[in-house]
N, CA, C and O atoms as CSV, one atom per row, in Angstrom:
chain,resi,resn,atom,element,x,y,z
A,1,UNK,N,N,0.840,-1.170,0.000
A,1,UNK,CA,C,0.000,0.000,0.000
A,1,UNK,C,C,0.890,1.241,0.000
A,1,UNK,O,O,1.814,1.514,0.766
A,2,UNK,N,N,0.486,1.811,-0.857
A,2,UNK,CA,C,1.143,3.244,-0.813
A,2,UNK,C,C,1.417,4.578,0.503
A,2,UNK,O,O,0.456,5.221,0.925
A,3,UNK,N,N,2.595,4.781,0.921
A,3,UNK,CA,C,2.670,5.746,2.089
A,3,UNK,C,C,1.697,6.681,2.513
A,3,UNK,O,O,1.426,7.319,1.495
A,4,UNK,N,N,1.172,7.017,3.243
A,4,UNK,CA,C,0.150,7.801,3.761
A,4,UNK,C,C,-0.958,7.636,3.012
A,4,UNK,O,O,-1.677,8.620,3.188
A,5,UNK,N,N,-1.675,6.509,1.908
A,5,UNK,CA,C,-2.426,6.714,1.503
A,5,UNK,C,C,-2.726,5.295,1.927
A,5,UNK,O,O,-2.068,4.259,2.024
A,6,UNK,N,N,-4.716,5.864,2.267
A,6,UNK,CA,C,-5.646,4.602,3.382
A,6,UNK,C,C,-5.907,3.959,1.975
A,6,UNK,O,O,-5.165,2.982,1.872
A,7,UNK,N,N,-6.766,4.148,0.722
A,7,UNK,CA,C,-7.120,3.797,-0.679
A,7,UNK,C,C,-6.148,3.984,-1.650
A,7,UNK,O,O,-6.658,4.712,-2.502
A,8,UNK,N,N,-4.870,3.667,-2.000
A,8,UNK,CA,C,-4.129,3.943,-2.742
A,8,UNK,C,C,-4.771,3.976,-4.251
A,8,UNK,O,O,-4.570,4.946,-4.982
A,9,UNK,N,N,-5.856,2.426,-4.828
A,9,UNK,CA,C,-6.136,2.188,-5.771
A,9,UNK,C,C,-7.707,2.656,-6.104
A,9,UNK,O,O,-8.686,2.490,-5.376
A,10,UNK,N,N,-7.661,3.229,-7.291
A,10,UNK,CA,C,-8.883,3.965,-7.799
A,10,UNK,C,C,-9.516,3.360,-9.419
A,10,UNK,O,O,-8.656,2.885,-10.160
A,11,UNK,N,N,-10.560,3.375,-9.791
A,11,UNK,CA,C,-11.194,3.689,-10.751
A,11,UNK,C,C,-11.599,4.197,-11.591
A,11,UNK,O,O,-12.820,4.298,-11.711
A,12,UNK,N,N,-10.350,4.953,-12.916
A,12,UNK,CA,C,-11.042,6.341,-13.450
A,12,UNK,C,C,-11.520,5.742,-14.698
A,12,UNK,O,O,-11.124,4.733,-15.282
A,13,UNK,N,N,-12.431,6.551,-14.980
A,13,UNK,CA,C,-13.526,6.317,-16.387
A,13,UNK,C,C,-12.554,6.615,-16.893
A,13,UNK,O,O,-11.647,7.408,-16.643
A,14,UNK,N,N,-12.886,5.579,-18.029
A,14,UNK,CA,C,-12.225,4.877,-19.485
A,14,UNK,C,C,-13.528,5.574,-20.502
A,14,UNK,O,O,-13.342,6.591,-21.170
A,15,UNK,N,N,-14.325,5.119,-20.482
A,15,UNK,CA,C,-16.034,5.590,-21.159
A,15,UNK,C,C,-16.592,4.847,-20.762
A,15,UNK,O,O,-16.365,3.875,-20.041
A,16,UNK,N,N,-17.598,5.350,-21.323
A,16,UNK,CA,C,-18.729,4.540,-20.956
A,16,UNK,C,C,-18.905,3.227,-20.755
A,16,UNK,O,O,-18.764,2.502,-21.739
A,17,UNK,N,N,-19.273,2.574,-19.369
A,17,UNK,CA,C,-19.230,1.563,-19.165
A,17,UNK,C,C,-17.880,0.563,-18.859
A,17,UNK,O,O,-17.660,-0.647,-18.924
A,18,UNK,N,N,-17.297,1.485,-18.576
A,18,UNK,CA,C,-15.566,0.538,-18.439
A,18,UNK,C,C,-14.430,1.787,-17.499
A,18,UNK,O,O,-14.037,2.906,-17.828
A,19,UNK,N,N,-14.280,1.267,-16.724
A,19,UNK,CA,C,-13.084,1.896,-15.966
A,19,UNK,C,C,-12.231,1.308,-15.567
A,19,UNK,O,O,-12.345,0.187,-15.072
A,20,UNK,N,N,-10.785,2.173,-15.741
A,20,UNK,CA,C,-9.220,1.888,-15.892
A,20,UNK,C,C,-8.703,1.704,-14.295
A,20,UNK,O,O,-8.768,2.661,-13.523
A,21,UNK,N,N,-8.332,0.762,-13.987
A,21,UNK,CA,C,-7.604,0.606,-12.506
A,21,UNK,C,C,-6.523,2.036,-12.431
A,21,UNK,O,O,-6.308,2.511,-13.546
A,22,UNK,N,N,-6.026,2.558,-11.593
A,22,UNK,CA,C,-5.130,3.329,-11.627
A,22,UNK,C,C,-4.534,3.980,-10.057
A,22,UNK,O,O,-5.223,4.856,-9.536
A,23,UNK,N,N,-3.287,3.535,-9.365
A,23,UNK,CA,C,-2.786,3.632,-8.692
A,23,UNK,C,C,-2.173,5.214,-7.923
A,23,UNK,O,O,-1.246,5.903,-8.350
A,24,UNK,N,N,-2.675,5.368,-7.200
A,24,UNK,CA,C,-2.557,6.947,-6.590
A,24,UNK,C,C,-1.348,6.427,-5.816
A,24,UNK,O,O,-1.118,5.471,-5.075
A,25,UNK,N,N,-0.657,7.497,-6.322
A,25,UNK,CA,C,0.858,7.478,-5.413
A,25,UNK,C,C,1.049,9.327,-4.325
A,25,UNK,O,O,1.800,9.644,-3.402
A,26,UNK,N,N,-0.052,10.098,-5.080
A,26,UNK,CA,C,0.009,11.205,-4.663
A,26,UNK,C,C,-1.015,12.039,-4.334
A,26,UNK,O,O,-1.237,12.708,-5.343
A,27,UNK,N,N,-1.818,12.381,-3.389
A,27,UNK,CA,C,-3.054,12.925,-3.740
A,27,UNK,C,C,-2.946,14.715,-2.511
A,27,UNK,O,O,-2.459,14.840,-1.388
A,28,UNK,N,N,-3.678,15.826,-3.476
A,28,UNK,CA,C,-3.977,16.529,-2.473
A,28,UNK,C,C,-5.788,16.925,-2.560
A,28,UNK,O,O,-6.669,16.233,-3.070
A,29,UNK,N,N,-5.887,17.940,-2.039
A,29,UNK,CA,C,-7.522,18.098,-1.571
A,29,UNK,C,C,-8.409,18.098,-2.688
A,29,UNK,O,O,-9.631,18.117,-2.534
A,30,UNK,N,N,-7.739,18.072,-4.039
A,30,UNK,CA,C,-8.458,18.391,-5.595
A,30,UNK,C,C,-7.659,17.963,-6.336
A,30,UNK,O,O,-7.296,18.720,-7.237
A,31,UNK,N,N,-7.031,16.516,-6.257
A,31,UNK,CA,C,-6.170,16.264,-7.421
A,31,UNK,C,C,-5.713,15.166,-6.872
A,31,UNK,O,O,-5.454,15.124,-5.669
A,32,UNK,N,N,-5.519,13.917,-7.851
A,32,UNK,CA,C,-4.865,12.504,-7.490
A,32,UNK,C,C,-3.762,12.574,-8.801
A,32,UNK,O,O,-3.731,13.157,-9.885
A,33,UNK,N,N,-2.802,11.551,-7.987
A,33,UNK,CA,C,-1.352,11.728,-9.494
A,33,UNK,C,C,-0.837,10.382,-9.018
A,33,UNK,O,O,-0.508,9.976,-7.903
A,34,UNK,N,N,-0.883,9.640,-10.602
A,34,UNK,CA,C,-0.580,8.248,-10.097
A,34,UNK,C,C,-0.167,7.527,-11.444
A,34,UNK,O,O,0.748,8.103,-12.033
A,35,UNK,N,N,-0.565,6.593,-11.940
A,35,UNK,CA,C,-0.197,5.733,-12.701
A,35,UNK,C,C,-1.258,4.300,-12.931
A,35,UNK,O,O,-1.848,3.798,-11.974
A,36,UNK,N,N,-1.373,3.783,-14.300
A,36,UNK,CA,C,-2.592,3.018,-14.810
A,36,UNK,C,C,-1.521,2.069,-14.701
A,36,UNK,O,O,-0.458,2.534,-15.112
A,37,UNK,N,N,-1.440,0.586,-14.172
A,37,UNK,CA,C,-0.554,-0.071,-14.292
A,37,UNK,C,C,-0.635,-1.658,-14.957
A,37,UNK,O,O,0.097,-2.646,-14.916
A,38,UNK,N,N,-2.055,-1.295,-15.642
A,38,UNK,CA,C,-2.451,-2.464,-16.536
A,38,UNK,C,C,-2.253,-1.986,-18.068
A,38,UNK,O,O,-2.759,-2.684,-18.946
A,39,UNK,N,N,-1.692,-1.077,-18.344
A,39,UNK,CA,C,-1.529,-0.357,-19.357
A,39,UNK,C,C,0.138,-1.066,-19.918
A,39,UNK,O,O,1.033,-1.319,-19.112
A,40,UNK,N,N,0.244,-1.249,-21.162
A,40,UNK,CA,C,1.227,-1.831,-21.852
A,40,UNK,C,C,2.505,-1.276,-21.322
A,40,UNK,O,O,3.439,-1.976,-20.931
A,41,UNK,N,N,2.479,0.385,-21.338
A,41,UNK,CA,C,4.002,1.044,-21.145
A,41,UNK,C,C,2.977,1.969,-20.029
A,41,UNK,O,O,1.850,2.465,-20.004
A,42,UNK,N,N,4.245,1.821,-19.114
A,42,UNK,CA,C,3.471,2.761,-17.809
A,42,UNK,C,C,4.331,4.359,-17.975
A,42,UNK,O,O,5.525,4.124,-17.790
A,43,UNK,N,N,4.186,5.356,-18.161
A,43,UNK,CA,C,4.945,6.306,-18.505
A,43,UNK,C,C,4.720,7.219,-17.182
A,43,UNK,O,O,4.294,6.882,-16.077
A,44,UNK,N,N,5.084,8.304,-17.588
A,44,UNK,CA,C,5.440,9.678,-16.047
A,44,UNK,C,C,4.260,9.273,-15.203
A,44,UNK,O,O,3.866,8.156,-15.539
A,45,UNK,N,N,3.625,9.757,-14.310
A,45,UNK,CA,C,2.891,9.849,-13.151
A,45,UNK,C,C,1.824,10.982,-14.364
A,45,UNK,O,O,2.166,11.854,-15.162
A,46,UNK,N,N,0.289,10.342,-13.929
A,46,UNK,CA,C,-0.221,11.728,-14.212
A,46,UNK,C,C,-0.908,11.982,-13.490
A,46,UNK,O,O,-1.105,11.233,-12.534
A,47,UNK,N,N,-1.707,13.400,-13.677
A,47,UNK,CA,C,-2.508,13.807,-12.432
A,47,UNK,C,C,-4.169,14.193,-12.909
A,47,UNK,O,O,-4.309,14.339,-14.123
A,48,UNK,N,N,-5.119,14.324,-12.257
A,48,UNK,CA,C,-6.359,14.275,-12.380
A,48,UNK,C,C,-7.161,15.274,-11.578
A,48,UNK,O,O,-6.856,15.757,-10.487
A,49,UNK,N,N,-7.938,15.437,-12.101
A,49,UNK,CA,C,-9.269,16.126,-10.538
A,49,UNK,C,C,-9.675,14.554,-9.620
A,49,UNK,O,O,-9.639,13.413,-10.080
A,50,UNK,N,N,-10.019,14.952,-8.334
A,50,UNK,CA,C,-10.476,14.067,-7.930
A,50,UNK,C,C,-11.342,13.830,-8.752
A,50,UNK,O,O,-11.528,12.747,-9.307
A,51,UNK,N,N,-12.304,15.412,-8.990
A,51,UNK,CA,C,-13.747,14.581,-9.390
A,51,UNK,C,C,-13.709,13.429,-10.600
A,51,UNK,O,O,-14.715,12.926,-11.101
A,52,UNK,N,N,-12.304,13.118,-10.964
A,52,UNK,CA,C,-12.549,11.896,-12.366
A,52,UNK,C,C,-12.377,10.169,-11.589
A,52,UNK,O,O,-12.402,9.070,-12.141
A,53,UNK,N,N,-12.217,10.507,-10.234
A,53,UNK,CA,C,-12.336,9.122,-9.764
A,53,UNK,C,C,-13.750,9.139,-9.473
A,53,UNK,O,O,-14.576,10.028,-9.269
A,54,UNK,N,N,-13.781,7.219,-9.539
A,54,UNK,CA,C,-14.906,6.988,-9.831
A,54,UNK,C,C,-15.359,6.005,-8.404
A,54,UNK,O,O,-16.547,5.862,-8.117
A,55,UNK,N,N,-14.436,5.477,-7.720
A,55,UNK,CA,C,-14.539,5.157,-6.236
A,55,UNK,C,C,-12.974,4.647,-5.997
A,55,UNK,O,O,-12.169,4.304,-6.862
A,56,UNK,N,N,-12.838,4.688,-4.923
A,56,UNK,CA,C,-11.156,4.431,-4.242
A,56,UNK,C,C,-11.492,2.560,-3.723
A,56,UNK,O,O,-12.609,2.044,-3.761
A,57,UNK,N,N,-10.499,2.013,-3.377
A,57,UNK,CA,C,-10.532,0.834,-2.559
A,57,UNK,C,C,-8.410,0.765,-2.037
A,57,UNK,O,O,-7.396,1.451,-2.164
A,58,UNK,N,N,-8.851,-0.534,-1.461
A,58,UNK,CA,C,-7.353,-0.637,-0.596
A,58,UNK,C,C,-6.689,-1.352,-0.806
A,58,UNK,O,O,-5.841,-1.686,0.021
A,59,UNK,N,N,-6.823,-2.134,-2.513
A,59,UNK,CA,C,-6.146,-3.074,-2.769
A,59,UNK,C,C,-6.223,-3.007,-4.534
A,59,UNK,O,O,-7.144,-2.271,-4.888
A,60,UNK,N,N,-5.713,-3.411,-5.300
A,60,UNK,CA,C,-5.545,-3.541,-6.988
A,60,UNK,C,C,-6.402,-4.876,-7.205
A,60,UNK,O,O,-6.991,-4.996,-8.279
A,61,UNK,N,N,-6.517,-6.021,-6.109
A,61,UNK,CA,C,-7.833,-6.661,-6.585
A,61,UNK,C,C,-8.909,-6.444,-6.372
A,61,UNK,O,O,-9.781,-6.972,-7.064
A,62,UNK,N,N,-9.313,-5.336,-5.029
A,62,UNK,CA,C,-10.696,-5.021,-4.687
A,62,UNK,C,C,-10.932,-3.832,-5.694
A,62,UNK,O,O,-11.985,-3.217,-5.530
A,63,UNK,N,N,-10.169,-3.456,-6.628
A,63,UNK,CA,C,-10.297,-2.097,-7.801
A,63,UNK,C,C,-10.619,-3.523,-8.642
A,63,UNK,O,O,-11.732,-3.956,-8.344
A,64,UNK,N,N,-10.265,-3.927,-9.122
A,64,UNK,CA,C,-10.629,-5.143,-10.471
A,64,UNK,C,C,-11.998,-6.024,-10.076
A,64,UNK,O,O,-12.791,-6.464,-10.909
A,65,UNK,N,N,-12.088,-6.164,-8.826
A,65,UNK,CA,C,-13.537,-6.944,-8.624
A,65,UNK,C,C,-14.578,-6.340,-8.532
A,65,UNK,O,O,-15.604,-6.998,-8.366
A,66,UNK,N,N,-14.665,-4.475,-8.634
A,66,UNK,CA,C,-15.422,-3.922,-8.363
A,66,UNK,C,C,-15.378,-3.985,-9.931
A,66,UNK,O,O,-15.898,-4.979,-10.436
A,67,UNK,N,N,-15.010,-3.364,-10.482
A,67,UNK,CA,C,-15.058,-3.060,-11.942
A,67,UNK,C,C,-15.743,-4.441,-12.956
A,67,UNK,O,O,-16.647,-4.389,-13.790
A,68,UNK,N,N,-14.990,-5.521,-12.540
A,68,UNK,CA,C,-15.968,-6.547,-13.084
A,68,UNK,C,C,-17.309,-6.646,-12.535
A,68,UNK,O,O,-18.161,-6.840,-13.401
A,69,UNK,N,N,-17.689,-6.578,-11.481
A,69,UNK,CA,C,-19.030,-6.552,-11.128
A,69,UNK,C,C,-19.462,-5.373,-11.774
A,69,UNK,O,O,-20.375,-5.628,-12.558
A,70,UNK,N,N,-19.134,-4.108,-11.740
A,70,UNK,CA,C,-19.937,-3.251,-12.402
A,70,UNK,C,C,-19.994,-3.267,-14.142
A,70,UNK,O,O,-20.647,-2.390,-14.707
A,71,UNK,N,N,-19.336,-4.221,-14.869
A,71,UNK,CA,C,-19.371,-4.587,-15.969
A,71,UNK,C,C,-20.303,-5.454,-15.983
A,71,UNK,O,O,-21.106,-5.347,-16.911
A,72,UNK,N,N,-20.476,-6.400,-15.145
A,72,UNK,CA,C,-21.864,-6.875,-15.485
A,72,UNK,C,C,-23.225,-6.842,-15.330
A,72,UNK,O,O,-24.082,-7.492,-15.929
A,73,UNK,N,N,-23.374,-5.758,-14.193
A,73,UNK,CA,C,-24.422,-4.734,-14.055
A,73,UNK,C,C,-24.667,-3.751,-15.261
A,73,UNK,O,O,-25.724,-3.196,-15.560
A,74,UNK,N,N,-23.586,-3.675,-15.809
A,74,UNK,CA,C,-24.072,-2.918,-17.142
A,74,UNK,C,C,-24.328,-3.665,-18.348
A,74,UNK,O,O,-24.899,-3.175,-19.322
A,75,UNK,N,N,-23.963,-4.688,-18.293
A,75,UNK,CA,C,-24.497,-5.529,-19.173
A,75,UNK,C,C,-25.298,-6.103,-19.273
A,75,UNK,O,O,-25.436,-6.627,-20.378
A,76,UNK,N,N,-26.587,-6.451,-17.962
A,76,UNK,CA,C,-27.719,-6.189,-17.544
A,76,UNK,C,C,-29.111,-5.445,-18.754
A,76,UNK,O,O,-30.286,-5.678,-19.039
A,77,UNK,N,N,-28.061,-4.511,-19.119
A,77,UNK,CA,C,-28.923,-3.440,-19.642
A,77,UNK,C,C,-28.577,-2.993,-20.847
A,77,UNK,O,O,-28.502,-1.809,-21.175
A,78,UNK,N,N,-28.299,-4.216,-21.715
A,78,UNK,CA,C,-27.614,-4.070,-23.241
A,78,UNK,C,C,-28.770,-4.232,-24.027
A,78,UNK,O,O,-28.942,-3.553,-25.039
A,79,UNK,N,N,-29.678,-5.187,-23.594
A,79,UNK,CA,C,-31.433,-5.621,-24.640
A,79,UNK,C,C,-31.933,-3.975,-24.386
A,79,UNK,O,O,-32.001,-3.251,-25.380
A,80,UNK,N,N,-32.206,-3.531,-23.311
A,80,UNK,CA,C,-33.137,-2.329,-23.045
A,80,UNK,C,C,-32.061,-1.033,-24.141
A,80,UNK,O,O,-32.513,-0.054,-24.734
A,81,UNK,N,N,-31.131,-1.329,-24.109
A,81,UNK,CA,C,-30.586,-0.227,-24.507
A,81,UNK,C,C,-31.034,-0.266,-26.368
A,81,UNK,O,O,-31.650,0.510,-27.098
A,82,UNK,N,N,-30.472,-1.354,-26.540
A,82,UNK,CA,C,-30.712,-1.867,-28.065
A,82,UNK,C,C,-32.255,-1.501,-28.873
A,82,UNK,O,O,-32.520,-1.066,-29.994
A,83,UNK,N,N,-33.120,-1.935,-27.646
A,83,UNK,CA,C,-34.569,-1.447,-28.199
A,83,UNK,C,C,-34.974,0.057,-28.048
A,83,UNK,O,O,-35.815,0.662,-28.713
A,84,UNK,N,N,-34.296,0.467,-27.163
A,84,UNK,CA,C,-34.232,1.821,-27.159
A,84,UNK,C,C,-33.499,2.513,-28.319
A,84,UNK,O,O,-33.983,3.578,-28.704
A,85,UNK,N,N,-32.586,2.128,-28.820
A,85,UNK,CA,C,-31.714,2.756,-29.671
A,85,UNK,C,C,-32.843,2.306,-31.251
A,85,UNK,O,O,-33.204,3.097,-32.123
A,86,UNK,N,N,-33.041,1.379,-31.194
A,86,UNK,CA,C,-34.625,0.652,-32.389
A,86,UNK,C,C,-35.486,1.321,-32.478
A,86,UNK,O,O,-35.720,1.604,-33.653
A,87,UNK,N,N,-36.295,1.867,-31.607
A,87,UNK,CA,C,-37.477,2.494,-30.956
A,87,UNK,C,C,-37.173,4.316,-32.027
A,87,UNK,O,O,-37.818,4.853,-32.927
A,88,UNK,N,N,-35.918,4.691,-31.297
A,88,UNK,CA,C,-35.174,5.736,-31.545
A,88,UNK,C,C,-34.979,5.901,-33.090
A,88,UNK,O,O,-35.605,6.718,-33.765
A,89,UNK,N,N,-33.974,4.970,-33.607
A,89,UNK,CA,C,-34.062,4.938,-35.290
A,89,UNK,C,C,-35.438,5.439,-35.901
A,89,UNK,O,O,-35.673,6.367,-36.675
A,90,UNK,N,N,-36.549,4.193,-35.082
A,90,UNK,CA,C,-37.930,4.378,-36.139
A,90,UNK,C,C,-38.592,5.620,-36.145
A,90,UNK,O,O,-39.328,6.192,-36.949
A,91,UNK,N,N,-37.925,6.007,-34.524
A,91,UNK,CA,C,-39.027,7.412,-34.445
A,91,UNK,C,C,-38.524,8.746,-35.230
A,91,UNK,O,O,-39.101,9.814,-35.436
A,92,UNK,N,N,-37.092,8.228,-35.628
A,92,UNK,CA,C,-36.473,9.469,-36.769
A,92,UNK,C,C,-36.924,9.382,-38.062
A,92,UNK,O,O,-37.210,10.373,-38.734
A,93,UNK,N,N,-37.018,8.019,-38.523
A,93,UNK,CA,C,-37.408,7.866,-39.375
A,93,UNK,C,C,-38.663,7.962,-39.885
A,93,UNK,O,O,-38.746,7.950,-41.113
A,94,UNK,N,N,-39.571,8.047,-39.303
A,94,UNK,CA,C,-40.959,8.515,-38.827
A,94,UNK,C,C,-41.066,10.143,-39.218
A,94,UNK,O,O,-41.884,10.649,-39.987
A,95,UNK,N,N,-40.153,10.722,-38.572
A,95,UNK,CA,C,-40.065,12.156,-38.648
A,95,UNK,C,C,-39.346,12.876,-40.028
A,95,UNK,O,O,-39.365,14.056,-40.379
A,96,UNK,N,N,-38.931,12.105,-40.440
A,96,UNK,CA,C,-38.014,12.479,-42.251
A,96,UNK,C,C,-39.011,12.287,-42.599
A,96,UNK,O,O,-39.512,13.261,-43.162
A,97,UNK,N,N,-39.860,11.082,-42.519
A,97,UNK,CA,C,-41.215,10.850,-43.719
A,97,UNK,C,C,-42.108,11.687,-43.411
A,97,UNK,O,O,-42.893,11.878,-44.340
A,98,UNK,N,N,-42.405,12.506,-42.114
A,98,UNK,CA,C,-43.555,13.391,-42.141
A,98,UNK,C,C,-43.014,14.548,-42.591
A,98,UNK,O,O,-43.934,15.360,-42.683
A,99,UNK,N,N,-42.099,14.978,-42.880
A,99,UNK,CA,C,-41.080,16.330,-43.081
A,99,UNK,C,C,-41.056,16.446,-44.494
A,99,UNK,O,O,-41.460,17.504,-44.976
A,100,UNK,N,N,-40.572,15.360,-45.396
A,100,UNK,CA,C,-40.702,14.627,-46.486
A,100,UNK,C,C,-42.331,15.103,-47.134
A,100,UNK,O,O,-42.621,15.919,-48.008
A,101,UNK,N,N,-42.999,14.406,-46.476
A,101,UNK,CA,C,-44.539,14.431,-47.071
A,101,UNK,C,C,-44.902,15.784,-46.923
A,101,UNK,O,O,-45.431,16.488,-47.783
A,102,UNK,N,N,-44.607,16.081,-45.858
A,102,UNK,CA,C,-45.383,17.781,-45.562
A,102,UNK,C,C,-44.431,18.644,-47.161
A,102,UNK,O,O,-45.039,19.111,-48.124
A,103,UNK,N,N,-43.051,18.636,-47.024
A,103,UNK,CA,C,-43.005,19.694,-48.094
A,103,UNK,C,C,-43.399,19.415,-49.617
A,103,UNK,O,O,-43.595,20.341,-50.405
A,104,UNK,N,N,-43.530,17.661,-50.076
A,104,UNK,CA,C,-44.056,17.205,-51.277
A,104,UNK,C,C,-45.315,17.823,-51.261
A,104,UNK,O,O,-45.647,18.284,-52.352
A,105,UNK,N,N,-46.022,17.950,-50.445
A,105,UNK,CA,C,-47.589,17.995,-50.562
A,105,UNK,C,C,-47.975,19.521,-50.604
A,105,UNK,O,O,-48.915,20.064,-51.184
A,106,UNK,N,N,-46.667,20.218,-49.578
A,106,UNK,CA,C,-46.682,22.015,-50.429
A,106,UNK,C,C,-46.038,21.907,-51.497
A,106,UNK,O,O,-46.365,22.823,-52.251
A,107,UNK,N,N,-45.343,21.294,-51.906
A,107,UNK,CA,C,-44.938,21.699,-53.449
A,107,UNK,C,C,-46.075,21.642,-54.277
A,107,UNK,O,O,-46.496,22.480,-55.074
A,108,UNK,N,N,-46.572,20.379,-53.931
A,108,UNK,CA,C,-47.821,19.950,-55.096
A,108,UNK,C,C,-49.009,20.575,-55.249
A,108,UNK,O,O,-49.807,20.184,-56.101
């Protein structure tokens, strides 16, 4: 565990639906500076707002078991999203054809 720090290991959003493990080696009252260490080449230390963490824990496996569980809580909600995004298409498409018809029918 990292010196003076109770949560060394954090969670910062990757996007949507996926967040990057990432190791705080430095933190003050508005800012964490650390390092992603599942990342191919680990380069300088960087730094963040807190507000881009997404929850702290006290270990690099309790950061990875949270993150898989919350990967599959979001995956939970891939059908609802899909019909939503379906739903969405038709209702645009819906709206070109009334847009469509309305100015054919002033032209005509």
């Amino acid at each position: 565990m990292s010196k003076g720090i109770e949560r060394p290991w954090a969670l910062m959003r990757h996007h949507a639906g996926w967040a990057d493990v990432f190791h705080v080696e430095t933190e003050t009252g508005d800012s964490v500076t650390g390092f992603y260490p599942d990342r191919e080449t680990v380069g300088p230390p960087v730094t963040y707002s807190v507000r881009a963490v997404l929850a702290r824990f006290p270990t690099m496996e309790a950061a990875r078991s949270a993150r898989e569980g919350a990967v599959l809580e979001w995956r939970k909600h891939d059908a609802a999203v899909r019909d939503a995004e379906a739903a969405l298409r038709d209702a645009e498409k819906a709206r070109e054809d009334a847009w469509l018809s309305c100015l054919r029918d002033a032209a005509g």
